[in-house]
C-alpha positions as CSV (number, residue, x, y, z in Angstrom):
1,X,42.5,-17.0,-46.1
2,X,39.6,-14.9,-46.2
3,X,37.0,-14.4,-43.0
4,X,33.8,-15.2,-43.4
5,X,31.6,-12.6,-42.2
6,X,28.7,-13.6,-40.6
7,X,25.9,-11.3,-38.4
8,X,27.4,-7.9,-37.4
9,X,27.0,-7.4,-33.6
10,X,24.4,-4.3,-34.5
11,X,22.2,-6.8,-36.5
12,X,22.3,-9.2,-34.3
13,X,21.4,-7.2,-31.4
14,X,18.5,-5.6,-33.6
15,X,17.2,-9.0,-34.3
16,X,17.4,-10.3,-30.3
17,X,15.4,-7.1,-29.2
18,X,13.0,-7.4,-32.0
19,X,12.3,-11.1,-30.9
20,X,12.1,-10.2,-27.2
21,X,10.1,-7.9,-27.7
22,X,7.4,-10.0,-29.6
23,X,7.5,-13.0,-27.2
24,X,4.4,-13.1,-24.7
25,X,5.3,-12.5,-20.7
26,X,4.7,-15.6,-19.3
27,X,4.6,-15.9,-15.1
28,X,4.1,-18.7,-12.7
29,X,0.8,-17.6,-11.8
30,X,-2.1,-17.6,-13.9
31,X,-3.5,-14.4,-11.7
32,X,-2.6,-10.5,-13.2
33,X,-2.7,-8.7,-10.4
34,X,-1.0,-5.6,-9.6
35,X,-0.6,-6.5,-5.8
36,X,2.6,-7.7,-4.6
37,X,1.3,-9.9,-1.8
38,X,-2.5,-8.5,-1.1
39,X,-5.5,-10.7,-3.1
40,X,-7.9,-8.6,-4.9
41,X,-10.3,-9.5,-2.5
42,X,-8.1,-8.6,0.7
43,X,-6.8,-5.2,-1.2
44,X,-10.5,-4.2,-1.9
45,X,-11.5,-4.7,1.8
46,X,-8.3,-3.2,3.0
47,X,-8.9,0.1,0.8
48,X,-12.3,0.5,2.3
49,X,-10.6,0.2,5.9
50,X,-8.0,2.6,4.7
51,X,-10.8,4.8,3.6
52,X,-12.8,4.9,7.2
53,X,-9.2,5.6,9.0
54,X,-8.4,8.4,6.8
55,X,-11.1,9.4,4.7
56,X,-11.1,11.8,2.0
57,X,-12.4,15.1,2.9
58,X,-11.3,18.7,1.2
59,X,-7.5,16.9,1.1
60,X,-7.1,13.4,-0.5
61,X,-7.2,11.0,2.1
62,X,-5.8,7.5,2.7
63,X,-6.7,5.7,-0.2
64,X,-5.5,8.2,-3.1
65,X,-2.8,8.8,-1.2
66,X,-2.0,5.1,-2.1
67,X,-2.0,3.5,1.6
68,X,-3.1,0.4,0.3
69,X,0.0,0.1,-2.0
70,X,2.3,1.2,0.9
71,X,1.2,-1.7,2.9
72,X,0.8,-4.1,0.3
73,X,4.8,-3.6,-0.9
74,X,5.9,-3.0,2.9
75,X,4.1,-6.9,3.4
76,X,6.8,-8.8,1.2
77,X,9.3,-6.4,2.5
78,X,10.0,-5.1,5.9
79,X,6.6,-6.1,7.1
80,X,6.8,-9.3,6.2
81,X,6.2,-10.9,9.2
82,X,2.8,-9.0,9.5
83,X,1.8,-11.4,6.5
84,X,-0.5,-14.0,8.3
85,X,-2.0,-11.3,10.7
86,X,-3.0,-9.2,7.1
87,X,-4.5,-12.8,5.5
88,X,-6.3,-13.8,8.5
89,X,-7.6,-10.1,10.3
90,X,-8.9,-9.3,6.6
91,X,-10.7,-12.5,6.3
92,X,-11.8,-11.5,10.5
93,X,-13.2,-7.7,8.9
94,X,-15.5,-9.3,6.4
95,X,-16.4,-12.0,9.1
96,X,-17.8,-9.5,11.6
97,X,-19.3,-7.4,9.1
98,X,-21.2,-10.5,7.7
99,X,-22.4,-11.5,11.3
100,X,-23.0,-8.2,11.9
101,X,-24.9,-6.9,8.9
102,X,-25.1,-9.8,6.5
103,X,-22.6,-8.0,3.8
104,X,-18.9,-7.8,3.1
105,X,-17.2,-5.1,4.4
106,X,-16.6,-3.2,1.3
107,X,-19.8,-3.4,0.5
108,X,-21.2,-1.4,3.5
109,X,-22.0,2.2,3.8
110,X,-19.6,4.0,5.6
111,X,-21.8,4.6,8.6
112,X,-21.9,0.4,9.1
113,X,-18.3,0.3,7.9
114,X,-17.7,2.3,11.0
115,X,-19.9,0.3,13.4
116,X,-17.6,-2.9,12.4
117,X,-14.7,-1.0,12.7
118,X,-15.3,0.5,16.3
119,X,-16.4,-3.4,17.4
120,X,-12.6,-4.7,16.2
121,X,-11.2,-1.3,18.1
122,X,-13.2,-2.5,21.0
123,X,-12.1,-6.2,20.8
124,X,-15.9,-6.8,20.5
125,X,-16.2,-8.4,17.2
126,X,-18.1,-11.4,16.2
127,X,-16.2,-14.0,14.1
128,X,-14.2,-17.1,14.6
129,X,-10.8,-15.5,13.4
130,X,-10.9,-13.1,16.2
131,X,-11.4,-16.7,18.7
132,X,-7.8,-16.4,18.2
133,X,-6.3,-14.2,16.8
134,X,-7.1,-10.4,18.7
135,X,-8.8,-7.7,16.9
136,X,-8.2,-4.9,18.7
137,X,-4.5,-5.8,18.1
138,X,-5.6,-6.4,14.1
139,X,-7.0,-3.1,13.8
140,X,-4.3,-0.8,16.1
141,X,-1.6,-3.0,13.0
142,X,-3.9,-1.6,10.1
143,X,-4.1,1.7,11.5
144,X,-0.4,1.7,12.3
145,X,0.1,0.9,8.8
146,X,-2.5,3.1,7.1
147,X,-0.5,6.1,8.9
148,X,2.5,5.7,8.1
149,X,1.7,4.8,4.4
150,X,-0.5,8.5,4.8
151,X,2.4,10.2,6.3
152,X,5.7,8.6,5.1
153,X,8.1,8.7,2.2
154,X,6.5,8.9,-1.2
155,X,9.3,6.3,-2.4
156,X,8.2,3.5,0.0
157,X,4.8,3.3,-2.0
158,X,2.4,5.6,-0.2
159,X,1.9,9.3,0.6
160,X,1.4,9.5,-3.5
161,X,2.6,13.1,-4.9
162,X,3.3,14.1,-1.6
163,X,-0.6,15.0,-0.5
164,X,-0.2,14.1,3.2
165,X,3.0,16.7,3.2
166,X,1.0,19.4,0.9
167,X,-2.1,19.0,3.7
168,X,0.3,19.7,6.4
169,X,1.8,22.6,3.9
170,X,5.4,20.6,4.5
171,X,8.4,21.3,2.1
172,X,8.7,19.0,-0.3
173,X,10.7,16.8,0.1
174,X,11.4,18.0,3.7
175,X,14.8,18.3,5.3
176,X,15.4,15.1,7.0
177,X,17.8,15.6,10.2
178,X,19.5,18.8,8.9
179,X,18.8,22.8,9.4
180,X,17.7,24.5,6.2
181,X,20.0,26.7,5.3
182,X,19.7,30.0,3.5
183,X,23.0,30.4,1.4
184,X,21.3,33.4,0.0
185,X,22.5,35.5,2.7
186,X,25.9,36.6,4.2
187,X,27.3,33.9,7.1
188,X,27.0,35.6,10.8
189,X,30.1,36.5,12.3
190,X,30.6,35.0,15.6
């Protein structure tokens, strides 16, 4: 009895990538975004706090050094539960910088951005958000977060090519709970 041969393995693989590869992605959402849990909106307002905590000066600050990012993947990970504070205090920003200078926050000059900034600091800003929820507390999270986006691990989504460790003229990647050693030279007798 003779086999019938039908597709090889190889041509059927060939023809099963080919196909995938022409199919359209199709998501839940009708939204492309490249945030994970962050709106447009609320990542364009956080950026420009991000930007006021640590601005860009002769080293990249907090922006480039992708701070935003940091926080946005730390907020469906281990920040999660900072998730309704983030939705709510960002709503808050552009609140108080409405009532206080009839814009959105990222629409502001820095000097104003600043002003609004220094009110939430202060636990002074106008908006019905902060009636219950506390600004000061708000901004000292954001700044928490901004900094150790700045500062931290490149592979947890911030400090991007390492500029926070370059500025401080770190090793990259540092040493992380161990003495450098120099096996170029001979051991020390004891």
């Amino acid at each position: 009895m003779k086999r019938q041969r039908g597709l090889s393995r190889r041509k059927f693989i060939q023809i099963a990538v080919s196909a995938a590869a022409t199919v359209p992605v199709i998501s839940c959402s009708k939204a492309t975004s490249s945030w994970r849990f962050l709106t447009a909106e609320e990542a364009k307002t956080l950026e420009a706090i991000c930007g006021q905590i640590v601005p860009t000066d002769r080293d990249p600050g907090a922006v480039p050094a992708g701070a935003v990012n940091f926080i946005d993947r730390q907020l469906v990970g281990h920040l999660k539960r900072h998730q309704k504070a983030y939705r709510e205090g960002l709503v808050g920003v552009d609140q108080s910088s409405l009532a206080l200078y009839g814009r959105k926050f990222r629409e502001l000059l820095p000097d104003k951005q600043i002003a609004v900034l220094q009110a939430l600091e202060k636990g002074e800003a106008p908006g019905d958000i902060w009636k219950r929820r506390s600004a000061k507390a708000f901004f000292a999270l954001v700044v928490d977060h901004t900094m150790q986006g700045f500062y931290g691990d490149p592979r947890h989504g911030g400090n991007r090519e390492a500029v926070s460790w370059k500025m401080l003229e770190l090793p990259y990647p540092p040493v992380r709970g161990q003495l450098p050693y120099d096996l170029t030279k001979p051991a020390a007798k004891s």
